[in-house]
C-alpha positions in Angstrom: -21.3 -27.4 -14.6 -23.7 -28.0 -11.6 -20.8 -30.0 -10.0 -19.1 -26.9 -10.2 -21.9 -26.0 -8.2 -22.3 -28.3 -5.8 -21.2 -26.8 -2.2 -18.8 -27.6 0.2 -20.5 -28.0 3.1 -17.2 -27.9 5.7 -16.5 -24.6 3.9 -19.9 -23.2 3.9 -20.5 -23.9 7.8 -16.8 -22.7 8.6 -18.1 -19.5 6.7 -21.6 -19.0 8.4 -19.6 -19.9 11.8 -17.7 -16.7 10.8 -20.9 -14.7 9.7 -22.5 -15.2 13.2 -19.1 -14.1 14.5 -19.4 -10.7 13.2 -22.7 -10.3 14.3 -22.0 -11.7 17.9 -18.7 -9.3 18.3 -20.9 -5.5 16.7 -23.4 -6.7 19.1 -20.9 -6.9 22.5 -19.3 -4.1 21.3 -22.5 -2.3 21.1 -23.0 -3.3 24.3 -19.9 -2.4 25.9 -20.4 1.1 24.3 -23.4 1.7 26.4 -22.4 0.0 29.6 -18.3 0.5 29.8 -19.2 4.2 30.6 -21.8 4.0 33.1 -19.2 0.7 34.6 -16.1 3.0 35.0 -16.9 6.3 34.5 -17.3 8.7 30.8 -14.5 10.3 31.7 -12.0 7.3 32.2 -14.2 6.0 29.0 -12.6 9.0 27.0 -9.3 8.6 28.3 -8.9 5.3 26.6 -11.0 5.5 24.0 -8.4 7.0 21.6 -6.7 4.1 21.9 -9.4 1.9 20.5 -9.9 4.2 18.0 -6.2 4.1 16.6 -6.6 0.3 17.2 -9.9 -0.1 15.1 -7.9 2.4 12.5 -5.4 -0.4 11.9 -7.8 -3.2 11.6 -10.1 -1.0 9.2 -6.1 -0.4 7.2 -5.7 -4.3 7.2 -9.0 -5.0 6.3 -9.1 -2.5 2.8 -4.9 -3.7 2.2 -6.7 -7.3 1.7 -9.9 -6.1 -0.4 -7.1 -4.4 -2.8 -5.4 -7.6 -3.1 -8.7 -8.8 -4.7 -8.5 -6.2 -7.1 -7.1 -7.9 -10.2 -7.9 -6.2 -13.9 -6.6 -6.9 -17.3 -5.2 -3.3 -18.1 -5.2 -3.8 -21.6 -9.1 -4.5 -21.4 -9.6 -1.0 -19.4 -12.6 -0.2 -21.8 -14.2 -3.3 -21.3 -14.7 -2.2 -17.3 -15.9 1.2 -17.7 -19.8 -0.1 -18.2 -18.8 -2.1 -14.9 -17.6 0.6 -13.1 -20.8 2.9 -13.8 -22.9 0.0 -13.1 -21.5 -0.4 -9.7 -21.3 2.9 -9.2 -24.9 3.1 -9.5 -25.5 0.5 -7.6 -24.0 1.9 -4.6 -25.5 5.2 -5.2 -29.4 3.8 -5.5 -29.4 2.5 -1.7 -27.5 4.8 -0.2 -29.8 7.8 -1.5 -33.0 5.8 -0.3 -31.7 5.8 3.3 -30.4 8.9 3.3 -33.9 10.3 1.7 -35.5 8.0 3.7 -33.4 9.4 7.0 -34.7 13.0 5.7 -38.1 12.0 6.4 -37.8 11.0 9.8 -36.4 14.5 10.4 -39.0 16.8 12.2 -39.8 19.1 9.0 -37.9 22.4 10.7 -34.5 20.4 10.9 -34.6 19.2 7.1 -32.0 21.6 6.4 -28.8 21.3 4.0 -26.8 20.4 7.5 -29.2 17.7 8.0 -28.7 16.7 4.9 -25.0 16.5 4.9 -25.1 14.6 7.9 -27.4 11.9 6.5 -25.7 11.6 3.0 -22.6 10.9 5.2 -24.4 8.7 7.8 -26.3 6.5 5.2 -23.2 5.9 2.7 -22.7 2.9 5.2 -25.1 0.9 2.8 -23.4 1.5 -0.6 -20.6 -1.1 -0.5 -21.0 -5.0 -0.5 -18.8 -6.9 1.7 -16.2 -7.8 -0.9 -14.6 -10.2 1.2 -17.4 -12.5 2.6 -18.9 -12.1 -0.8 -15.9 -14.0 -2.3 -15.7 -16.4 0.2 -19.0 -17.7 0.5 -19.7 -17.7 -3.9 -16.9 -19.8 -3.5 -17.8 -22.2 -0.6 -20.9 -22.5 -2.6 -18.9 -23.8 -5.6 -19.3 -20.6 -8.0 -16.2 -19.7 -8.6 -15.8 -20.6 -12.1 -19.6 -19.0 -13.0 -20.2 -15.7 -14.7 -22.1 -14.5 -11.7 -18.8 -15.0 -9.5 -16.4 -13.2 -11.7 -19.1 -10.6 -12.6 -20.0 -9.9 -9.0 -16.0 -9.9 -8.0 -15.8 -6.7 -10.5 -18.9 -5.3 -9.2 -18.4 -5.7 -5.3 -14.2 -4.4 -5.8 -15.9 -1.4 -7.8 -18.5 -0.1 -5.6 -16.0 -0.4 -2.8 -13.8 1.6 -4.4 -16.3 4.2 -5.3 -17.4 4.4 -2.0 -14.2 5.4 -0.9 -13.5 8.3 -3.7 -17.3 9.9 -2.4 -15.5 10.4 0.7 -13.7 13.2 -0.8 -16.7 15.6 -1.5 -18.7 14.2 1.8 -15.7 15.6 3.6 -16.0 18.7 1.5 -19.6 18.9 2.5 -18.9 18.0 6.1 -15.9 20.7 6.9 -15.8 22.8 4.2 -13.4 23.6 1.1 -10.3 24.3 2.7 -6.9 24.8 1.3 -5.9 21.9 3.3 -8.7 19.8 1.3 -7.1 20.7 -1.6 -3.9 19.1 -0.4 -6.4 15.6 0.2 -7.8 15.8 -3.5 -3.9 15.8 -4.7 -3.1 13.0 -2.7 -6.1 10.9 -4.3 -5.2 11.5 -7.7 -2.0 10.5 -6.7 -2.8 7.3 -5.4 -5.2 6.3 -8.1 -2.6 6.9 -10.8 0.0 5.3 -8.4 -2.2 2.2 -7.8 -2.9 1.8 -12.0 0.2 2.3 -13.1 1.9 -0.2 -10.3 -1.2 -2.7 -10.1 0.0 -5.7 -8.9 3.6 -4.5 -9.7 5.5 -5.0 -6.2 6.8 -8.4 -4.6 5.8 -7.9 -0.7 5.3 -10.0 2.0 1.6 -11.4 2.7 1.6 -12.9 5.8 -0.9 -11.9 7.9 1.6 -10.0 10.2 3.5 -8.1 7.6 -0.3 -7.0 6.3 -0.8 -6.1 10.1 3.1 -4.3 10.3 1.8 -2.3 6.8 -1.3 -1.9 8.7 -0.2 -0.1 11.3 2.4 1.8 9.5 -0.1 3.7 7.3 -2.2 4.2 10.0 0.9 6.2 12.3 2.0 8.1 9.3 -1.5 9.6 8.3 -2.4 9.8 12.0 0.8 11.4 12.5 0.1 14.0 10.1 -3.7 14.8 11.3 -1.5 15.4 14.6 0.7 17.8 13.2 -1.2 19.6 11.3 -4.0 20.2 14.0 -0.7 21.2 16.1 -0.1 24.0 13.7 -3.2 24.8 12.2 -5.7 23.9 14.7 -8.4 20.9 14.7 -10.9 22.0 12.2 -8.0 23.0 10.0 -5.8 20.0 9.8 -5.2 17.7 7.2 -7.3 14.8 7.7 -6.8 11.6 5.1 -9.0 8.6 5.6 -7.4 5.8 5.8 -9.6 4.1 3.7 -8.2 4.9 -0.1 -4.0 4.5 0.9 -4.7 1.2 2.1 -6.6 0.1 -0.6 -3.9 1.5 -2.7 -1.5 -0.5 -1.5 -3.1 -3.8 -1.5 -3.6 -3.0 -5.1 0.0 -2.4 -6.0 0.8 -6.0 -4.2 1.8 -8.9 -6.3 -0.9 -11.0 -5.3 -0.7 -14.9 -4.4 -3.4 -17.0 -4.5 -2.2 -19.5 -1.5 -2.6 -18.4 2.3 -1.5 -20.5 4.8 -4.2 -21.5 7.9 -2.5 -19.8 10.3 -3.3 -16.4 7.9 -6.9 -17.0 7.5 -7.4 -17.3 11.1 -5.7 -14.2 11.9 -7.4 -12.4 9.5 -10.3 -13.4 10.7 -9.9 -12.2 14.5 -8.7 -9.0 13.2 -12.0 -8.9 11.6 -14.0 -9.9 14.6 -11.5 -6.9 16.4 -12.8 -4.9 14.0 -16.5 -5.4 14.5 -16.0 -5.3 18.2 -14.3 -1.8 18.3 -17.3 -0.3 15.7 -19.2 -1.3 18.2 -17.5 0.3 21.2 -17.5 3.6 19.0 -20.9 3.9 19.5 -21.9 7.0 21.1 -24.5 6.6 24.3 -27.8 6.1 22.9 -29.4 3.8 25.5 -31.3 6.2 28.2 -30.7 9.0 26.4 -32.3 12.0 25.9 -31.4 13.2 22.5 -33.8 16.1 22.7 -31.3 17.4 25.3 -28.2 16.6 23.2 -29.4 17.7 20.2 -26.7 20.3 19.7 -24.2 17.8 18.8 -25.4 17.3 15.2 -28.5 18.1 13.2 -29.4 14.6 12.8 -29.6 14.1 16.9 -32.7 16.3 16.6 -34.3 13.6 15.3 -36.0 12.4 18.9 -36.7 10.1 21.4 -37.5 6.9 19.3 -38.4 3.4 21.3 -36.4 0.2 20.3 -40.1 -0.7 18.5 -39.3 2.1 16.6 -36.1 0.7 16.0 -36.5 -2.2 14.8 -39.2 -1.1 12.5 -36.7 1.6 11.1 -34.2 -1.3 10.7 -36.6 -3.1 8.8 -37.3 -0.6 6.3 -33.5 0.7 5.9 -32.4 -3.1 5.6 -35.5 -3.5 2.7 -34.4 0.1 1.0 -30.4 -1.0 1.2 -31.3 -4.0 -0.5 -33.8 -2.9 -3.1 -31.2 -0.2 -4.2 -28.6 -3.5 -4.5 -31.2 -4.6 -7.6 -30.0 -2.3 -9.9 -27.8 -4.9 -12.1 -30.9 -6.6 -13.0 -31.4 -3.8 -15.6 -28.3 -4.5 -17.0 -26.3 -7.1 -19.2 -29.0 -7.8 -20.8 -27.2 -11.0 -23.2 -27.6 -13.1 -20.1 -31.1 -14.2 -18.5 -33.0 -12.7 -16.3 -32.3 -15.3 -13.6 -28.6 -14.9 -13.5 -29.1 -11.2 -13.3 -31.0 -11.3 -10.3 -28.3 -13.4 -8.6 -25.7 -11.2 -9.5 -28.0 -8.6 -7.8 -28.6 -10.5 -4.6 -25.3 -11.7 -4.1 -24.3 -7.6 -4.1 -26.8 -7.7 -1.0 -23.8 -9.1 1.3 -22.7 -5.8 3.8 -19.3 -6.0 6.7 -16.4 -4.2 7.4 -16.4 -1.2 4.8 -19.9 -0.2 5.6 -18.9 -0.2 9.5 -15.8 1.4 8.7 -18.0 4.2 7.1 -20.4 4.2 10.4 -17.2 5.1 12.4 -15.9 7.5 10.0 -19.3 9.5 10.9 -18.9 8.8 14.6 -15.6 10.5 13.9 -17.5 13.7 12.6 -19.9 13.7 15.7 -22.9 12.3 14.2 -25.2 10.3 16.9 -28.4 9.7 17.5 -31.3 7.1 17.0 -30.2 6.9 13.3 -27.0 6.1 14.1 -28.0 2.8 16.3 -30.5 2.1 13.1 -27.3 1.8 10.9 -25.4 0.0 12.8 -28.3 -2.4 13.6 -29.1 -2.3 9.9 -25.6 -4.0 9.2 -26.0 -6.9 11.8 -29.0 -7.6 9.9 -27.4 -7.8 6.5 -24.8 -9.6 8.0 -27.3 -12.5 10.0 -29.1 -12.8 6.4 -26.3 -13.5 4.7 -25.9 -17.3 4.5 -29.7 -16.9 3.1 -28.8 -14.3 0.5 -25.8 -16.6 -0.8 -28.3 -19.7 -0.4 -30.7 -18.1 -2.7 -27.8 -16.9 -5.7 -27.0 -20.8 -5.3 -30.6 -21.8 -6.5 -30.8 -19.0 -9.1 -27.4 -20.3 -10.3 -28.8 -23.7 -10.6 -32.1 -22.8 -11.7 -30.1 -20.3 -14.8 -28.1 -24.0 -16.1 -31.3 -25.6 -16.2 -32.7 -23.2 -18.4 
């Protein structure tokens, strides 16, 4: 077993090559968010920012078409995933509530209001799902792929993803309001889940990187095309909005999955990633120079103040310890295997990306800004530096549980 264990280094420092990747392309973006409008102008800035917005739509489609392909369940052993499912569940509840509590306190006590705190449940979901995909990819560059802790934190990770998307549903609820055209969104959910069980892994599709990128883009017309139509007809706070989050999922999940991808895939799977991180950066509202005290009619959570980049960093600090804390949680749990391979199914949950940025822009989408916003965002480049270190550390634990 512990040469099952043994790491590839080529594979680990191609991985941490792509790590550092992520990190470097948020952090231009972030930059190009602040300085791209004060370079040419807000107003040309909002003339082309729709069109990174639809473009970052159809990376954040490919992205969640490839994290349903990793779904892969035995459906005649359904019962044996519903402990799973709550445990993950859990587990992405349990950080996200300590941000968003913690986000609450920040809040000048006259603002703690229920709209503050629908902003900040919506804001701080970004630290509820694990990064299914670098998760995967580094256990396995660290030779765990045949350990319980890989398989068990490939059912966790897919599930709290999942989950994350479903909350979407009543944090839209909270954020505009039941609506009949709501109604028409919970229908189509319940569609797609039963869709995606009853199909799983059912349909022969091309899974080339393109044709994932041509599915992509597809979804992200249709639905976009609807949210058009509908505000045509209804108006904008009365049109029919559907994430993209849950159809592409879906559909990854209803692909026949194969195992081999050719290098040509990986690597284009990997700059649409780096796209991805680049253009959640660039979504970033102004928040450099900014006096929020002045802006703070935009939302509730922009009353927040002034805060210093000391402030900051201490706030990302404290988020980043809370997010992983809450990520702890299967510790408690499966309780017929030691304690030490429970902690390193825990840590290796620690692991954050593309979903939780894809959450971050989803609020941006809803007009949500501020100090707390750039603490999110910078709360996921820290996840994402320390991961090599979190995956280093399940690798010892790992080791450490075979010895015992």
């Amino acid at each position: 077993m512990k040469n099952q264990i043994t790491c590839n280094s080529n594979a680990a420092g191609l991985l941490m090559k792509k790590i550092i990747l992520f990190s470097v392309f948020l952090l231009i973006g972030l930059a190009g968010s602040q300085i791209l409008p004060i370079l040419i102008g807000p107003e040309h800035f909002a003339h082309i920012k729709p069109f990174f917005d639809i473009m970052l739509y159809v990376c954040l489609a490919y992205i969640m078409i490839n994290v349903g392909r990793e779904f892969e369940l035995d459906k005649t052993q359904w019962r044996s995933y519903t402990e799973d499912y709550f445990i993950a569940m859990a587990t992405a509840a349990v950080p996200w509530l300590l941000i968003c509590g913690y986000f609450i306190l920040l809040m000048p006590a006259e603002y703690r209001s229920w709209d503050t705190w629908k902003e900040t449940l919506l804001l701080s979901r970004f630290a509820a799902p694990t990064s299914a995909g670098i998760l995967f990819t580094m256990l396995a560059a660290a030779g765990l792929k045949k350990s319980w802790i890989y398989g068990k934190t490939k059912v966790l990770a897919i599930f709290d993803d999942l989950d994350t998307i479903l909350l979407m549903i009543p944090l839209q609820v909270f954020m505009i309001g039941m609506k009949w055209q709501l109604g028409v969104v919970v229908i189509f959910v319940f569609f797609c889940l039963y869709f995606g069980w009853t199909k799983l892994n059912r349909f022969r599709m091309s899974q080339t990187w393109s044709a994932i990128l041509g599915y992509a883009t597809i979804l992200v017309f249709i639905f976009q095309g609807i949210y058009v139509i509908t505000a045509e007809l209804f108006g904008h706070d009365s049109a029919i909005h559907i994430e993209i989050l849950l159809p592409a999922f879906i559909l990854g999940m209803v692909m026949r999955t194969h195992e081999h991808h050719s290098h040509a895939d990986e690597k284009a799977s990997s700059a649409i990633s780096y796209m991805f991180m680049l253009l959640v950066g660039l979504s970033a509202p102004l928040f450099v120079g900014v006096d929020f005290s002045a802006t703070a009619g935009d939302c509730m959570i922009g009353k927040v103040g002034d805060m210093s980049w000391g402030e900051i960093a201490l706030h990302v600090l404290v988020t980043t310890a809370l997010s992983n804390i809450g990520k702890l949680l299967p510790v408690f749990f499966y309780r017929d295997r030691s304690i030490t391979e429970r902690l390193a199914l825990s840590i290796g949950m620690f692991t954050r990306g593309e979903v939780g940025a894809g959450i971050v822009f989803i609020a941006i989408g809803y007009g949500l800004g501020g100090p707390l916003l750039a603490i999110s965002l910078l709360t996921i480049l820290t996840n994402l530096i320390l991961t090599g270190f979190f995956v280093l550390i399940v690798k010892k634990l790992a080791l450490k549980a075979e010895k015992e």
